[in-house]
C-alpha positions, 0 to 999 in steps of 0.5 A: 656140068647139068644144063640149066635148060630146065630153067625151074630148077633155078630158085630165087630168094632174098638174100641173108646175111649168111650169104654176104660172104658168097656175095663178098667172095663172087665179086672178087672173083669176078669184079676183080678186074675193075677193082677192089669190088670186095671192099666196096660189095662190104660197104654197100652191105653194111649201109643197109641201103642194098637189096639183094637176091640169091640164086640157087641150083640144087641148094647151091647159091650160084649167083646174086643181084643187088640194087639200091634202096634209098628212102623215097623221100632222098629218091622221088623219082623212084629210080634204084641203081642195078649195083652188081649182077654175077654169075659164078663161071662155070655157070655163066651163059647158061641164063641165069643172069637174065632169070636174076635180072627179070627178078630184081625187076620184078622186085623193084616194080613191087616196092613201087620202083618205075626204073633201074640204071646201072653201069657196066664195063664198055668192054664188058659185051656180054653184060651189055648185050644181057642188059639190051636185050632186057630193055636197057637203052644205052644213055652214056658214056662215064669215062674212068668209071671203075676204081681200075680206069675202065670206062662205063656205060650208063644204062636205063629202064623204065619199069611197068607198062609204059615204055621209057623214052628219050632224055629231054622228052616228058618222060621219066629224066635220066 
């Protein structure tokens, strides 16, 4: 397998709706453990309320991102849900997770987005060691979670320059 040491070789784009099976298929190899996540990837590209990226190595699509996109006007705080992050695996702890975190991000913040949640699996410590070290504080524990019982944690950023603080301070509400 090559390296994705030379980090420029990993493209990001929008998402098509051509890539929906590559999305629909990644989830179920990797998601399967919590869940029908194909059933529920189908929905949530149906609503037209998702947006979604792509990332490729050499023209080959090997990973996805997907948050919400509800209109501003149900959504005033401007916040969006980080609803899935895969990898495919043999590619997996190469720092293409992180690379399509930084770019929702960056993303989110241009359609005027001031911060992400998402959930994660509690047992699942590389996604919540990814989403720490990219600035998501921990706010929670949901318990049975996941359509297969597992328990989650609740995560959030802030995005921009002012860093997030606490729940209950006059800062952004989680």
């Amino acid at each position: 397998m090559e390296s994705i040491d030379d980090r420029a070789a990993l493209r990001t784009r929008p998402a098509e709706p051509s890539d929906d099976h590559f999305m629909i298929q990644l989830s179920r190899e990797v998601f399967h453990i919590y869940g029908p996540y194909e059933r529920i990837m189908e929905s949530w590209l149906k609503s037209g309320l998702a947006e979604c990226l792509i990332g490729s190595f050499r023209e080959k699509a090997v990973a996805f991102a997907m948050m919400s996109n509800l209109p501003f006007e149900v959504n005033p705080a401007h916040v969006s849900e980080l609803l899935a992050l895969a990898v495919v695996p043999e590619r997996q702890g190469t720092g293409i997770g992180g690379i399509l975190l930084k770019e929702m991000e960056k993303k989110a913040a241009a359609m005027n987005i001031k911060g992400l949640f998402l959930h994660t699996a509690l047992d699942n410590t590389v996604a919540r060691r990814l989403f720490k070290r990219n600035g998501y504080q921990a706010r929670g524990t949901k318990r049975s979670y996941y359509p297969a019982g597992q328990d989650a944690i609740f995560m959030s950023k802030q995005l921009g320059a002012k860093a997030m603080e606490t729940p209950g301070s006059q800062g952004m509400k989680w």
